[in-house]
mmCIF file of the N, C-alpha and C atoms, coordinates in Angstrom:
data_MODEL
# 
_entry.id   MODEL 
# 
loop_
_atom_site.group_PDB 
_atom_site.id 
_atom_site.type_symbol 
_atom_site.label_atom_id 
_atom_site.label_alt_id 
_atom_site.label_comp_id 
_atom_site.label_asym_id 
_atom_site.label_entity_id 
_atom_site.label_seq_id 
_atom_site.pdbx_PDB_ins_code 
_atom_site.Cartn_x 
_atom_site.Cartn_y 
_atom_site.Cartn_z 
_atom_site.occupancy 
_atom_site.B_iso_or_equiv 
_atom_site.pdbx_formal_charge 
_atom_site.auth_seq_id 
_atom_site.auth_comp_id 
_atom_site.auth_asym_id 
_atom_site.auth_atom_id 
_atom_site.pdbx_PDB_model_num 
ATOM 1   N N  . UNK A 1 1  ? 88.711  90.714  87.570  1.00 0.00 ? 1  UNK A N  1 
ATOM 2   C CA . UNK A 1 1  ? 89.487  91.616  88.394  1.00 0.00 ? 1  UNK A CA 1 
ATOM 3   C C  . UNK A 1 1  ? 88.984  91.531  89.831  1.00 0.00 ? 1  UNK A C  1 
ATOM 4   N N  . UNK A 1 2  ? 90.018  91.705  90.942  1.00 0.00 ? 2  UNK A N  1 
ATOM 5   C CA . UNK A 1 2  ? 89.519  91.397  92.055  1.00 0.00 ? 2  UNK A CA 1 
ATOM 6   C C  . UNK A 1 2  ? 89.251  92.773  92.807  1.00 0.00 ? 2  UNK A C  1 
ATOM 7   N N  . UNK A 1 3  ? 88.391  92.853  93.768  1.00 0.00 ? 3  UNK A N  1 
ATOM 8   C CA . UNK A 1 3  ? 88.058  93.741  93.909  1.00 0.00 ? 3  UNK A CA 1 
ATOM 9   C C  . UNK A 1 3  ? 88.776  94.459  95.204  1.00 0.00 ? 3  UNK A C  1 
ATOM 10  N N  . UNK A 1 4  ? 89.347  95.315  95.149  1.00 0.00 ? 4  UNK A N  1 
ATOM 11  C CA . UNK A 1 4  ? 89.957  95.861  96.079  1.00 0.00 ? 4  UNK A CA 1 
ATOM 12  C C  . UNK A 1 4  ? 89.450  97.461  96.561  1.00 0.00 ? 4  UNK A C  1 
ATOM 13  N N  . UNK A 1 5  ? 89.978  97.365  98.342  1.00 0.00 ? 5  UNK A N  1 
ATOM 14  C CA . UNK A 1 5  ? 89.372  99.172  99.083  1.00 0.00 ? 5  UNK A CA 1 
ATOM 15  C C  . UNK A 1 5  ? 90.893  99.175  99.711  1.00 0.00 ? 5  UNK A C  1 
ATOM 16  N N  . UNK A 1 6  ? 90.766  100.429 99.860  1.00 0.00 ? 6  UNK A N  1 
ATOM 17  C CA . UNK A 1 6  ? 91.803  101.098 100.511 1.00 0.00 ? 6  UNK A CA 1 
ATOM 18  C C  . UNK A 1 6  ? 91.235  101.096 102.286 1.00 0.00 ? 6  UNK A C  1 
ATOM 19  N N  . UNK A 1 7  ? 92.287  100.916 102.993 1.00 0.00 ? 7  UNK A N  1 
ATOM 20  C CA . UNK A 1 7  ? 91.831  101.122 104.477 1.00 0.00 ? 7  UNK A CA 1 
ATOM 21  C C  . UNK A 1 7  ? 92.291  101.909 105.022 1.00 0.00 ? 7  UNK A C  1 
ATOM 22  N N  . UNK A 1 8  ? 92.158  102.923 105.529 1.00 0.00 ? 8  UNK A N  1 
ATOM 23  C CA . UNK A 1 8  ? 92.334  103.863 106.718 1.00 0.00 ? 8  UNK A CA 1 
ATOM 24  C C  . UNK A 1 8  ? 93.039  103.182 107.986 1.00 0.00 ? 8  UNK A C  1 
ATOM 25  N N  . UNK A 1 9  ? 94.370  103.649 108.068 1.00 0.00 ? 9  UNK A N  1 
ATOM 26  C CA . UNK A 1 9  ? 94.944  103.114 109.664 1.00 0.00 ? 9  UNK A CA 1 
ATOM 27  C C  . UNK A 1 9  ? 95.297  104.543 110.118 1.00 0.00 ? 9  UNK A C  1 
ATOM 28  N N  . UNK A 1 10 ? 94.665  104.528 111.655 1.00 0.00 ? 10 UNK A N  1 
ATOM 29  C CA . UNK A 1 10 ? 94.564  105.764 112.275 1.00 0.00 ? 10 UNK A CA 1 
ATOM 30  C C  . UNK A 1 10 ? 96.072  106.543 112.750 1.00 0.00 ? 10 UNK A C  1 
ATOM 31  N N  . UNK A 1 11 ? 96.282  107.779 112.392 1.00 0.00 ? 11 UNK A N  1 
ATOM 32  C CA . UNK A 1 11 ? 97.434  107.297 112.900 1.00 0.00 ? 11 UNK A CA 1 
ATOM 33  C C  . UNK A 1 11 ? 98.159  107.324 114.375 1.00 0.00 ? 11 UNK A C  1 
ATOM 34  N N  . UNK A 1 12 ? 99.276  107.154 114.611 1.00 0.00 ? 12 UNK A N  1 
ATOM 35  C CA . UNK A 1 12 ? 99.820  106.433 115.953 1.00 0.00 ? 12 UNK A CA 1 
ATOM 36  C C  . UNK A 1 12 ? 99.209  104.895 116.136 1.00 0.00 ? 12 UNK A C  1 
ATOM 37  N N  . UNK A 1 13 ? 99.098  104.235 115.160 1.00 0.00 ? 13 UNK A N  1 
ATOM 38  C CA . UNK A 1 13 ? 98.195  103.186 115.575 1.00 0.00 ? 13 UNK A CA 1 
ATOM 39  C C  . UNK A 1 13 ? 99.389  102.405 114.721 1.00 0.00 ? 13 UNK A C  1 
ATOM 40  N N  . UNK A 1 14 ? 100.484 101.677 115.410 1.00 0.00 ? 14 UNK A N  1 
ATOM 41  C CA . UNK A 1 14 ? 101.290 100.929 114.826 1.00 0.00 ? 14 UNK A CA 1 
ATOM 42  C C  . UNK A 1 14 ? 100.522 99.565  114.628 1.00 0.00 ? 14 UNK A C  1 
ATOM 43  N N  . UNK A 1 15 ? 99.698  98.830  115.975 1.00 0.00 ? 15 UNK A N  1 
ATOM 44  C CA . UNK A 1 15 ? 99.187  97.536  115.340 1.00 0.00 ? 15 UNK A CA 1 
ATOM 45  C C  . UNK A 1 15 ? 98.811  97.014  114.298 1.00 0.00 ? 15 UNK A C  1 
ATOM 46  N N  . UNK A 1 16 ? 98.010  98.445  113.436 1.00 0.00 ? 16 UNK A N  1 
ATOM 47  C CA . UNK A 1 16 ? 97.556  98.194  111.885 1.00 0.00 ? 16 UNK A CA 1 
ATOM 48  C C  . UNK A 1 16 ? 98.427  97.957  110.999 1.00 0.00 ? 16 UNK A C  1 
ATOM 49  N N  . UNK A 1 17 ? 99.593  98.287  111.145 1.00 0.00 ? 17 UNK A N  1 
ATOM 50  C CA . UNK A 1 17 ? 100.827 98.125  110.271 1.00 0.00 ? 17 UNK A CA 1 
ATOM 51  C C  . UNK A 1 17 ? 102.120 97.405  110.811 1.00 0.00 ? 17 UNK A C  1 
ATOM 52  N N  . UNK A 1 18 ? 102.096 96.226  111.233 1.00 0.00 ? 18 UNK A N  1 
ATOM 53  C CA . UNK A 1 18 ? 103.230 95.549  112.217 1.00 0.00 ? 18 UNK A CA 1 
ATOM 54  C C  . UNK A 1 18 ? 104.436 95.681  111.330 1.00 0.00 ? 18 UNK A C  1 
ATOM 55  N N  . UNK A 1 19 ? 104.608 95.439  110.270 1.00 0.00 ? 19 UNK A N  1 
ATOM 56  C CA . UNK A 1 19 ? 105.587 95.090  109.381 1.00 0.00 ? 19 UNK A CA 1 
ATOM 57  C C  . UNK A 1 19 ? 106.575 96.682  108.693 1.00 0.00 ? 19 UNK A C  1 
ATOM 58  N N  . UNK A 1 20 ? 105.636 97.283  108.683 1.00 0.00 ? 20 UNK A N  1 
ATOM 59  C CA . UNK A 1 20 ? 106.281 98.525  108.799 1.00 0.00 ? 20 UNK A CA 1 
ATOM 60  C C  . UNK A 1 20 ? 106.691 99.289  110.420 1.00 0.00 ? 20 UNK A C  1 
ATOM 61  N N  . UNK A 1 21 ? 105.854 99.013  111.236 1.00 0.00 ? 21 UNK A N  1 
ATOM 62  C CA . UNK A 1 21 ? 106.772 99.300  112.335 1.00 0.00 ? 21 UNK A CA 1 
ATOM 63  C C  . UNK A 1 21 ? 107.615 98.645  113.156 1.00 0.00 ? 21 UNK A C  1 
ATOM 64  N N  . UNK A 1 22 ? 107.734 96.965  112.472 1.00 0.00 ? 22 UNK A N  1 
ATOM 65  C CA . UNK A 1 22 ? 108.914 96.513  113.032 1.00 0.00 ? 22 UNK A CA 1 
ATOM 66  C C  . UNK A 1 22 ? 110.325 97.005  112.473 1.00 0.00 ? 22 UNK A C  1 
ATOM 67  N N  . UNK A 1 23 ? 109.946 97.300  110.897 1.00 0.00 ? 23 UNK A N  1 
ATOM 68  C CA . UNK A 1 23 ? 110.441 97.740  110.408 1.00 0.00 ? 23 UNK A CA 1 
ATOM 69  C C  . UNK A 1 23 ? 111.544 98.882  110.867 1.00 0.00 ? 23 UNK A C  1 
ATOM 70  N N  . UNK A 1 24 ? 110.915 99.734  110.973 1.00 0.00 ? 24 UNK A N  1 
ATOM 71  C CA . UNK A 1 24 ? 110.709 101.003 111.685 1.00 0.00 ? 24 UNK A CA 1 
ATOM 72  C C  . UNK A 1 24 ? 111.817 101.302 113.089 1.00 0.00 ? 24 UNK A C  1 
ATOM 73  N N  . UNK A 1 25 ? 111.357 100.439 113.818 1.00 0.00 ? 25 UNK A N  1 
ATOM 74  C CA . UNK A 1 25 ? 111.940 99.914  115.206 1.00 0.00 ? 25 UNK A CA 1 
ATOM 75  C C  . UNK A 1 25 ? 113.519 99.028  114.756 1.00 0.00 ? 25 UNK A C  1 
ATOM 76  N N  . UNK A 1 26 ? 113.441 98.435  113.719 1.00 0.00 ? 26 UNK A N  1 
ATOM 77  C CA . UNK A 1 26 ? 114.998 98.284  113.771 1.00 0.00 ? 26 UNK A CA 1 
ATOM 78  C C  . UNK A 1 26 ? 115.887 99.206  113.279 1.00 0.00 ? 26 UNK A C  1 
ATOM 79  N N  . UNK A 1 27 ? 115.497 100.116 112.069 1.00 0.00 ? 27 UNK A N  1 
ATOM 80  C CA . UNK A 1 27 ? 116.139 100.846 111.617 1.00 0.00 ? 27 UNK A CA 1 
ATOM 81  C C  . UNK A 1 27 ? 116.963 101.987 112.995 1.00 0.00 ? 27 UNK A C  1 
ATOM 82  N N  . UNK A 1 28 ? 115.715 101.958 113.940 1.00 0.00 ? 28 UNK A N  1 
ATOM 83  C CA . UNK A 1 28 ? 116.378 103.196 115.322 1.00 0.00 ? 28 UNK A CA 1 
ATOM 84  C C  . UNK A 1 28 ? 116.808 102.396 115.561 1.00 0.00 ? 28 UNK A C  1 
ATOM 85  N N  . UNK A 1 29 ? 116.793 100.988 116.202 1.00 0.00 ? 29 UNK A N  1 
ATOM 86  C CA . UNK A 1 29 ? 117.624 100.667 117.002 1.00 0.00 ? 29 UNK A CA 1 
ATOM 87  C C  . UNK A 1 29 ? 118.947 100.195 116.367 1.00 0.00 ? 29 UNK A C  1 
ATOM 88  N N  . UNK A 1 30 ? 119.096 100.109 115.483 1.00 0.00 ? 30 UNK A N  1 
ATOM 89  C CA . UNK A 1 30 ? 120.511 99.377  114.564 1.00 0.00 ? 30 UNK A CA 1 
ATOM 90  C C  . UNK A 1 30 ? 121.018 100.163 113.900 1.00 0.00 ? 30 UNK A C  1 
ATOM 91  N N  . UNK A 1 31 ? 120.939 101.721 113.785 1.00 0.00 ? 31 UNK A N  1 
ATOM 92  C CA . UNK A 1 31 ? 121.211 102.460 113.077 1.00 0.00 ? 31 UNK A CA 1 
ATOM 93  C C  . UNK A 1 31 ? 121.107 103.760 113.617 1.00 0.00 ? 31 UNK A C  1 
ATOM 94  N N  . UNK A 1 32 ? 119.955 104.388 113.312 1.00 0.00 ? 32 UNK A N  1 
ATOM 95  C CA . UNK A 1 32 ? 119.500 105.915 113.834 1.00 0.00 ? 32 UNK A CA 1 
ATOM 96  C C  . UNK A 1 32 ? 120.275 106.208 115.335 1.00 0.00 ? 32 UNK A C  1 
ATOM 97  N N  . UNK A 1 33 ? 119.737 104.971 116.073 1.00 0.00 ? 33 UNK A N  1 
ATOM 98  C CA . UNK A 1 33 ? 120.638 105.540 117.439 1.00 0.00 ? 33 UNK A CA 1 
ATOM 99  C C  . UNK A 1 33 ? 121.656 104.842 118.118 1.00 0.00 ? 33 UNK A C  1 
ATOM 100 N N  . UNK A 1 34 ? 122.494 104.715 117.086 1.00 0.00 ? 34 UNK A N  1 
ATOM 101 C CA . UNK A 1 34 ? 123.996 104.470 117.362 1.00 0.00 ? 34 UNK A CA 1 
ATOM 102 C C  . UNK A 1 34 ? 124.684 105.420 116.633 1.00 0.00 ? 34 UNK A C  1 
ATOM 103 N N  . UNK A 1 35 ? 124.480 105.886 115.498 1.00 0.00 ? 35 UNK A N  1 
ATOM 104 C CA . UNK A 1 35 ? 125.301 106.683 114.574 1.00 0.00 ? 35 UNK A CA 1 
ATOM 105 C C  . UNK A 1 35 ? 125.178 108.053 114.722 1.00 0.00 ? 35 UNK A C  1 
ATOM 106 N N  . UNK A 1 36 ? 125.688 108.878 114.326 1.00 0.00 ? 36 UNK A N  1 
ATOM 107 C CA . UNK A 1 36 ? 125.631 110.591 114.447 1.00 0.00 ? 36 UNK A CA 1 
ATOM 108 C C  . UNK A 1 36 ? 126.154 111.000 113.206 1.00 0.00 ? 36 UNK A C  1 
ATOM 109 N N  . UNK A 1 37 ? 125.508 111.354 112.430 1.00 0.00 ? 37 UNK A N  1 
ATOM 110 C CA . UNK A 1 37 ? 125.829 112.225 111.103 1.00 0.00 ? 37 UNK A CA 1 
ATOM 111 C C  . UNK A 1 37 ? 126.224 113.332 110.958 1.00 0.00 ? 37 UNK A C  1 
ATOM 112 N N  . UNK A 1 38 ? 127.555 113.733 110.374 1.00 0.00 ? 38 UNK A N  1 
ATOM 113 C CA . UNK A 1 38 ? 128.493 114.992 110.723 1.00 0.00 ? 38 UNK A CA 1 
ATOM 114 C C  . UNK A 1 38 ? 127.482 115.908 109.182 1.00 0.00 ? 38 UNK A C  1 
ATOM 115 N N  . UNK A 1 39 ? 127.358 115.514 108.209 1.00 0.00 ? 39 UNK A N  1 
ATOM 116 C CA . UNK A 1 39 ? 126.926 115.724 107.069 1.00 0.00 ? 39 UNK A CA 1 
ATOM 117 C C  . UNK A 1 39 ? 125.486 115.048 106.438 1.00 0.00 ? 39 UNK A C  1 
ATOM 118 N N  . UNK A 1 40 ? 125.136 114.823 105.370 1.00 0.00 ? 40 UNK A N  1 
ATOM 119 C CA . UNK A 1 40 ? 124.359 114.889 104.588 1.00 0.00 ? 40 UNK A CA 1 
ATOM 120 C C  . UNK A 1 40 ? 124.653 113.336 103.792 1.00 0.00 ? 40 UNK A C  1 
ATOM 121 N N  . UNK A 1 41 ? 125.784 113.391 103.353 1.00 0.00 ? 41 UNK A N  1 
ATOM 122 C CA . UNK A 1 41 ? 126.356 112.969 102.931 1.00 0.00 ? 41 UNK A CA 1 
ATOM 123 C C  . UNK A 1 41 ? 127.008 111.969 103.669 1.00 0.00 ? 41 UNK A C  1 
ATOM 124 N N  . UNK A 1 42 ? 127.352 111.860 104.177 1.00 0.00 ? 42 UNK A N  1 
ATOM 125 C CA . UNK A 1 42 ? 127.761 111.046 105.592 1.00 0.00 ? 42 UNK A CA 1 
ATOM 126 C C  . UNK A 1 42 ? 126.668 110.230 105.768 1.00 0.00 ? 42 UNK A C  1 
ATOM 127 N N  . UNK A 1 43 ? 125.262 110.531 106.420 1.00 0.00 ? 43 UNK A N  1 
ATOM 128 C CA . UNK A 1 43 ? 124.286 109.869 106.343 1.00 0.00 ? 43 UNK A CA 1 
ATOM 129 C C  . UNK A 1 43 ? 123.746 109.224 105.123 1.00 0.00 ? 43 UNK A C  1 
ATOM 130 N N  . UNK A 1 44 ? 123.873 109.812 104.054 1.00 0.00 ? 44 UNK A N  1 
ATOM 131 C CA . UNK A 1 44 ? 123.793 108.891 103.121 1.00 0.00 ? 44 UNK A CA 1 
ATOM 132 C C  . UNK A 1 44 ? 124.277 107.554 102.497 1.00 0.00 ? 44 UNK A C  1 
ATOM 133 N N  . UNK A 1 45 ? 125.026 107.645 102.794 1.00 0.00 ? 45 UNK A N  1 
ATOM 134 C CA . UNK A 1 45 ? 126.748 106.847 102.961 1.00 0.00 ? 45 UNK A CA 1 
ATOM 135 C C  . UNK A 1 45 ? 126.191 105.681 103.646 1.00 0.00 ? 45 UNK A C  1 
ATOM 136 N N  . UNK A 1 46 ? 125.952 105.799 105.065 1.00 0.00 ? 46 UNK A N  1 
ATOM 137 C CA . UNK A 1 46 ? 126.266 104.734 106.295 1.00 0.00 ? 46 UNK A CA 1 
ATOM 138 C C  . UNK A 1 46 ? 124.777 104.196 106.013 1.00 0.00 ? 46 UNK A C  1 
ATOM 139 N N  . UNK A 1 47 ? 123.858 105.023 105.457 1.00 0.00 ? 47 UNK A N  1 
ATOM 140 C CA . UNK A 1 47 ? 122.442 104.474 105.907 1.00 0.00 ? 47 UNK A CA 1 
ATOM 141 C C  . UNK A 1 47 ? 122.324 103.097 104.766 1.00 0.00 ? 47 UNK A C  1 
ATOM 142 N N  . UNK A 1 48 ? 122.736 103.727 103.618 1.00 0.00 ? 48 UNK A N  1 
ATOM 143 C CA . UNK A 1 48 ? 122.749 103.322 102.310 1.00 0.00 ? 48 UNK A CA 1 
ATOM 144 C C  . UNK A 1 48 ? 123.706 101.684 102.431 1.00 0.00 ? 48 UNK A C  1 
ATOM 145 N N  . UNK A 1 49 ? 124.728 101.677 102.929 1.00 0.00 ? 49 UNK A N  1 
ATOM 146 C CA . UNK A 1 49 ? 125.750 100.654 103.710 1.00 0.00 ? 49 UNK A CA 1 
ATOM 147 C C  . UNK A 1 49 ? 124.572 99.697  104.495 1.00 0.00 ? 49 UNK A C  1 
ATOM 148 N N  . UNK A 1 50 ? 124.061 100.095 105.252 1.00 0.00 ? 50 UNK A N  1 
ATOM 149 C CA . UNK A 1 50 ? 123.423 99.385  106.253 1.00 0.00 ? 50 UNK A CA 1 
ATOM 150 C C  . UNK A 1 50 ? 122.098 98.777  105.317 1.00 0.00 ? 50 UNK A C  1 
ATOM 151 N N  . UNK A 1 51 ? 121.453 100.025 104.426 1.00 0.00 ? 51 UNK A N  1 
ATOM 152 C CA . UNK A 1 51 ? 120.622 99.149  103.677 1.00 0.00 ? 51 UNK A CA 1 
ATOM 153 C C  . UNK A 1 51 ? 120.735 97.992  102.867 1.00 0.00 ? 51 UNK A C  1 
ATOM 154 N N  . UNK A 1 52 ? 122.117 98.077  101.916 1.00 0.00 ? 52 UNK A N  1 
ATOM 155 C CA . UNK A 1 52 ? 122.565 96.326  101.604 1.00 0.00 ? 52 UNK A CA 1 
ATOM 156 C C  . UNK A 1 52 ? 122.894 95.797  102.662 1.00 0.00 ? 52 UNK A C  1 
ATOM 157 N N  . UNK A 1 53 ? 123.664 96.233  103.283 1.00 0.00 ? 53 UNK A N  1 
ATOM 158 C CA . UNK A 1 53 ? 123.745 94.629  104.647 1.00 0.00 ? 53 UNK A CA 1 
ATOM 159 C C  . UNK A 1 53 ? 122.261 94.292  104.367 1.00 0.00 ? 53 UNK A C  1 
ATOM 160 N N  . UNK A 1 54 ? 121.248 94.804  105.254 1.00 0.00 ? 54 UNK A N  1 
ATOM 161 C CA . UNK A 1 54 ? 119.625 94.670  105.483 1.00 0.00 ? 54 UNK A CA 1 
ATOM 162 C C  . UNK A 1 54 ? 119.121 93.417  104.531 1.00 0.00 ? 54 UNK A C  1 
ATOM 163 N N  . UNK A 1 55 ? 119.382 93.923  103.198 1.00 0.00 ? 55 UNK A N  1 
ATOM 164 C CA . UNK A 1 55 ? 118.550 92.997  102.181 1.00 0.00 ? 55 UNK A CA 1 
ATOM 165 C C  . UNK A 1 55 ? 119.526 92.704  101.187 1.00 0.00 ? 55 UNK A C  1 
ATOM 166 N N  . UNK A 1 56 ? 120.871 92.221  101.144 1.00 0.00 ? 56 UNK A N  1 
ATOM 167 C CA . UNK A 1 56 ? 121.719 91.016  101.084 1.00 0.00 ? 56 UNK A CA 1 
ATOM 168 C C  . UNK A 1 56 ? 122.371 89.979  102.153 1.00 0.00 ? 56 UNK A C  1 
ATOM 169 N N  . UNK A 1 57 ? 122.308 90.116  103.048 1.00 0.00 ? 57 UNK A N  1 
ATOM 170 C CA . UNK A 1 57 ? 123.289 89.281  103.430 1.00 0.00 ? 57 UNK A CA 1 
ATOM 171 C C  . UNK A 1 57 ? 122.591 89.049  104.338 1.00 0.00 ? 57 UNK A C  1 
ATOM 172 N N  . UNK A 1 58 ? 121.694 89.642  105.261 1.00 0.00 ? 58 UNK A N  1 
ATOM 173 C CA . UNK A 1 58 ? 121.249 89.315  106.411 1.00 0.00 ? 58 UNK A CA 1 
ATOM 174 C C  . UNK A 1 58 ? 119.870 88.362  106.645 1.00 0.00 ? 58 UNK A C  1 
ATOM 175 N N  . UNK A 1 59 ? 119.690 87.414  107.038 1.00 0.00 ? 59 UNK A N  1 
ATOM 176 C CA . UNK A 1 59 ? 118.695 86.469  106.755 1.00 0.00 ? 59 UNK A CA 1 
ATOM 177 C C  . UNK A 1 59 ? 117.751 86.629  107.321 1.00 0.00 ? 59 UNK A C  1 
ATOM 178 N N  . UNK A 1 60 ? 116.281 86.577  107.443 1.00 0.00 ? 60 UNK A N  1 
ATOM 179 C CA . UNK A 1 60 ? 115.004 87.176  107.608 1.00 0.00 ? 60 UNK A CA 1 
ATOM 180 C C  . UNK A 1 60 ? 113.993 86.122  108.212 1.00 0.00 ? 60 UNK A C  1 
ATOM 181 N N  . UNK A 1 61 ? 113.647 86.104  109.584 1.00 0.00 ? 61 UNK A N  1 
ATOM 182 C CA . UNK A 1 61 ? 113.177 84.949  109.657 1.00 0.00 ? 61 UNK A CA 1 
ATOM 183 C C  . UNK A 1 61 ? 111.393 84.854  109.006 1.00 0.00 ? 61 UNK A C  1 
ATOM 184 N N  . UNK A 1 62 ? 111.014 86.025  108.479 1.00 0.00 ? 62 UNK A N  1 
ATOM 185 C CA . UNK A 1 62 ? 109.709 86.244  107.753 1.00 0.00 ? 62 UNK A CA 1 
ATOM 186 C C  . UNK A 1 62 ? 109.882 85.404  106.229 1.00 0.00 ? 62 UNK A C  1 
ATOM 187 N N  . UNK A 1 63 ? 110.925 85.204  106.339 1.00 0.00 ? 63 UNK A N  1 
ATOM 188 C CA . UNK A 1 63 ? 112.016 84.324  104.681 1.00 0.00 ? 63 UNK A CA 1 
ATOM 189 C C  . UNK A 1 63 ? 112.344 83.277  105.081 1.00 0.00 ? 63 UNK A C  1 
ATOM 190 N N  . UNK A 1 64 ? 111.897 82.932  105.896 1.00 0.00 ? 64 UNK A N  1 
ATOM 191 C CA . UNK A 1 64 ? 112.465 80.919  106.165 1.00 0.00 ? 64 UNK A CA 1 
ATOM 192 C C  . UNK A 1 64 ? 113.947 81.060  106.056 1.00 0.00 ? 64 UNK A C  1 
ATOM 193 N N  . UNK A 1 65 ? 114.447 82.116  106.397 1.00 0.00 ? 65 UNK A N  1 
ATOM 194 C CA . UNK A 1 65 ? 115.684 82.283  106.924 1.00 0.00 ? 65 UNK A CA 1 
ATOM 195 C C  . UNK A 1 65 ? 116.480 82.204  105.759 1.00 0.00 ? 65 UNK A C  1 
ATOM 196 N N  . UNK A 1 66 ? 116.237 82.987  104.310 1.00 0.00 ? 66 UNK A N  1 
ATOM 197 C CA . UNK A 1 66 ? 116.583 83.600  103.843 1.00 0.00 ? 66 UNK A CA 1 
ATOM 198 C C  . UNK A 1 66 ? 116.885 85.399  103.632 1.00 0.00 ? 66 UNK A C  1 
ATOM 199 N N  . UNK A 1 67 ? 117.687 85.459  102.867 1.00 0.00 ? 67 UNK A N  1 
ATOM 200 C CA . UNK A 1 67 ? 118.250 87.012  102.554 1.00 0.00 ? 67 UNK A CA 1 
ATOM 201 C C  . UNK A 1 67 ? 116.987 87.622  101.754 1.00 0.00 ? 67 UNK A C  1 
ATOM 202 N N  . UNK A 1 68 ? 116.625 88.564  102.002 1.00 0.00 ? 68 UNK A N  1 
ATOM 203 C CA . UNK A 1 68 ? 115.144 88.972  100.863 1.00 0.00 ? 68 UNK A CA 1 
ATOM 204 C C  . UNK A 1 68 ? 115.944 88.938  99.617  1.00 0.00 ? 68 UNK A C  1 
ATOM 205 N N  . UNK A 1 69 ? 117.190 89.300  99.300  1.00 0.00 ? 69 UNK A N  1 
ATOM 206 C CA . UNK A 1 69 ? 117.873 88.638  97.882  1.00 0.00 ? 69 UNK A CA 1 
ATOM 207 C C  . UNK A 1 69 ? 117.801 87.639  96.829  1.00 0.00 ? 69 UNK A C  1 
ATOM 208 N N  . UNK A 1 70 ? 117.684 86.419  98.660  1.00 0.00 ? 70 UNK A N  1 
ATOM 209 C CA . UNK A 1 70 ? 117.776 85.472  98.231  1.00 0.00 ? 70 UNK A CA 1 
ATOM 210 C C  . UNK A 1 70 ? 116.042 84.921  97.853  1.00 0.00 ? 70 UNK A C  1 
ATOM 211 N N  . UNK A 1 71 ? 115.355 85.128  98.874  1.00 0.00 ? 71 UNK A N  1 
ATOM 212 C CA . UNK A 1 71 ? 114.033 84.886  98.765  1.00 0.00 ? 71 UNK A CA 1 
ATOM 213 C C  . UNK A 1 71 ? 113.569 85.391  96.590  1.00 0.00 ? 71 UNK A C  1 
ATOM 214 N N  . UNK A 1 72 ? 114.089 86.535  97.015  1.00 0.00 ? 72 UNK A N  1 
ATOM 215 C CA . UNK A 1 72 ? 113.819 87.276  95.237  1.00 0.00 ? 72 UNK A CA 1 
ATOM 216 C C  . UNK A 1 72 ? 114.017 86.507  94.283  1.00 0.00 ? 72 UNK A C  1 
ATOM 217 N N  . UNK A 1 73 ? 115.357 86.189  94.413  1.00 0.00 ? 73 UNK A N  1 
ATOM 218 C CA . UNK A 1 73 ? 115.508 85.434  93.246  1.00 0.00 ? 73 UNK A CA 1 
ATOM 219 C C  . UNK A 1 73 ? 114.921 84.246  92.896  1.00 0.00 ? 73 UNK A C  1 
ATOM 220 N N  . UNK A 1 74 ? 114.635 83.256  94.381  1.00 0.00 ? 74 UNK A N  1 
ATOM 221 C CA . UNK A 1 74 ? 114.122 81.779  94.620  1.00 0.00 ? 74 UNK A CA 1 
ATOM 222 C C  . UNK A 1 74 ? 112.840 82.524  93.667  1.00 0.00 ? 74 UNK A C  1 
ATOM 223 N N  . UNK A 1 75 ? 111.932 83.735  94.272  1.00 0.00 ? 75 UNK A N  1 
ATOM 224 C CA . UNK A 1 75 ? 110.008 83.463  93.603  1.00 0.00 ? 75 UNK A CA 1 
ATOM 225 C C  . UNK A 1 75 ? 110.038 83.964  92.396  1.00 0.00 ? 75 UNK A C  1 
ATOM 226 N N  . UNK A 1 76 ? 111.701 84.658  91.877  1.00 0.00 ? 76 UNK A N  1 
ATOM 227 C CA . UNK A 1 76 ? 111.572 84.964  90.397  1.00 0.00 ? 76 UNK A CA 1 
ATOM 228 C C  . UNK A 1 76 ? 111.679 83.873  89.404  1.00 0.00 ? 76 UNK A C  1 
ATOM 229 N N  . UNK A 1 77 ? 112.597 82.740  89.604  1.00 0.00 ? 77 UNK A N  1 
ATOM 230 C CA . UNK A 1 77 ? 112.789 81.598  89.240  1.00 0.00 ? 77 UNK A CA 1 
ATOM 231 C C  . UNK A 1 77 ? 111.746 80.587  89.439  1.00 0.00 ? 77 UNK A C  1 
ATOM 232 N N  . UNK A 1 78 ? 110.816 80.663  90.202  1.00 0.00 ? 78 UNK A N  1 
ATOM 233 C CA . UNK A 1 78 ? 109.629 79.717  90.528  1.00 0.00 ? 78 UNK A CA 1 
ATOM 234 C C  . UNK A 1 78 ? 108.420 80.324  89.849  1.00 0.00 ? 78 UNK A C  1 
ATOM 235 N N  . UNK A 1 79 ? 108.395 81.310  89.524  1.00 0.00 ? 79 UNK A N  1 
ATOM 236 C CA . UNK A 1 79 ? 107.552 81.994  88.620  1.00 0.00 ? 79 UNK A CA 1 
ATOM 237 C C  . UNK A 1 79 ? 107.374 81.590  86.916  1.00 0.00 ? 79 UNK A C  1 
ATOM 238 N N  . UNK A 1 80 ? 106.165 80.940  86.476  1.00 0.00 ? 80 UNK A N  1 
ATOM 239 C CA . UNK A 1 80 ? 105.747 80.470  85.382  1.00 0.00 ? 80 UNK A CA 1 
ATOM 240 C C  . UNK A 1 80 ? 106.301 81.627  84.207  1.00 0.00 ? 80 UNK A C  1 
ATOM 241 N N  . UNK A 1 81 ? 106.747 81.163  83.145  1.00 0.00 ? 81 UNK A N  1 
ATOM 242 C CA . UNK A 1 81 ? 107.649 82.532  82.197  1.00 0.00 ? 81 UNK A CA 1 
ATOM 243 C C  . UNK A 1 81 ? 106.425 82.630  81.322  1.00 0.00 ? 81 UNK A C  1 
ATOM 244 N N  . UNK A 1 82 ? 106.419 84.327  81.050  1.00 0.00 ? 82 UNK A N  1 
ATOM 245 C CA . UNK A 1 82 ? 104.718 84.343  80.402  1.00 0.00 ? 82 UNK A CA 1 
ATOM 246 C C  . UNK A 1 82 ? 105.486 84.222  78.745  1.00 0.00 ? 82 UNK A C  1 
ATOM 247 N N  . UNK A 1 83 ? 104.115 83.998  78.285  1.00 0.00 ? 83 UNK A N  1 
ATOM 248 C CA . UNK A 1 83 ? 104.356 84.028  76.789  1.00 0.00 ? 83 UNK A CA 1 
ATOM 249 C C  . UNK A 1 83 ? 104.816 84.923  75.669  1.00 0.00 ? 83 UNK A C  1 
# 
C-alpha cells in the first residue's frame, strides 16, 4: 500500500489548486455571468445543460483534445479486465 498525507492548501490560495480554479474561472465566465436565474429551477436547468455540453462534446486540451467522454471511455477500454 502506498503511502499517502493529506495537504493543507491555505485558503484564497488558488495556485495550490490550478485545476480546480481554472475550473472555477470558466464556470463564471461561461455561465454564472452571462445568465440570470428567474428560479431555482431555471438554474438548474441551464447549469445542468451547460454541464453536458462541458463533458460531452466539448474537447479539452488537458485530453489531447478529447471530450472527457471521450477520454473515459478510451482509459476504460485500455484498462486490463480483472479476473
Amino acid at each position: 500500500m502506498a503511502d499517502t498525507t493529506t495537504t493543507y492548501i491555505e485558503p484564497g490560495s488558488p495556485w495550490e489548486n490550478p485545476f480546480v480554479e481554472s475550473f472555477n474561472g470558466r464556470v463564471r465566465d461561461e455561465l454564472l455571468n452571462i445568465e440570470e436565474f428567474a428560479t431555482r429551477l431555471e438554474a438548474q436547468v441551464v447549469v445542468e445543460a451547460w454541464r453536458t455540453e462541458y463533458n460531452t462534446y466539448r474537447p479539452h486540451s488537458s485530453l489531447g483534445g478529447l471530450t472527457p467522454a471521450e477520454y473515459a471511455k478510451k482509459w476504460t477500454t485500455n484498462q486490463p479486465s480483472l479476473p
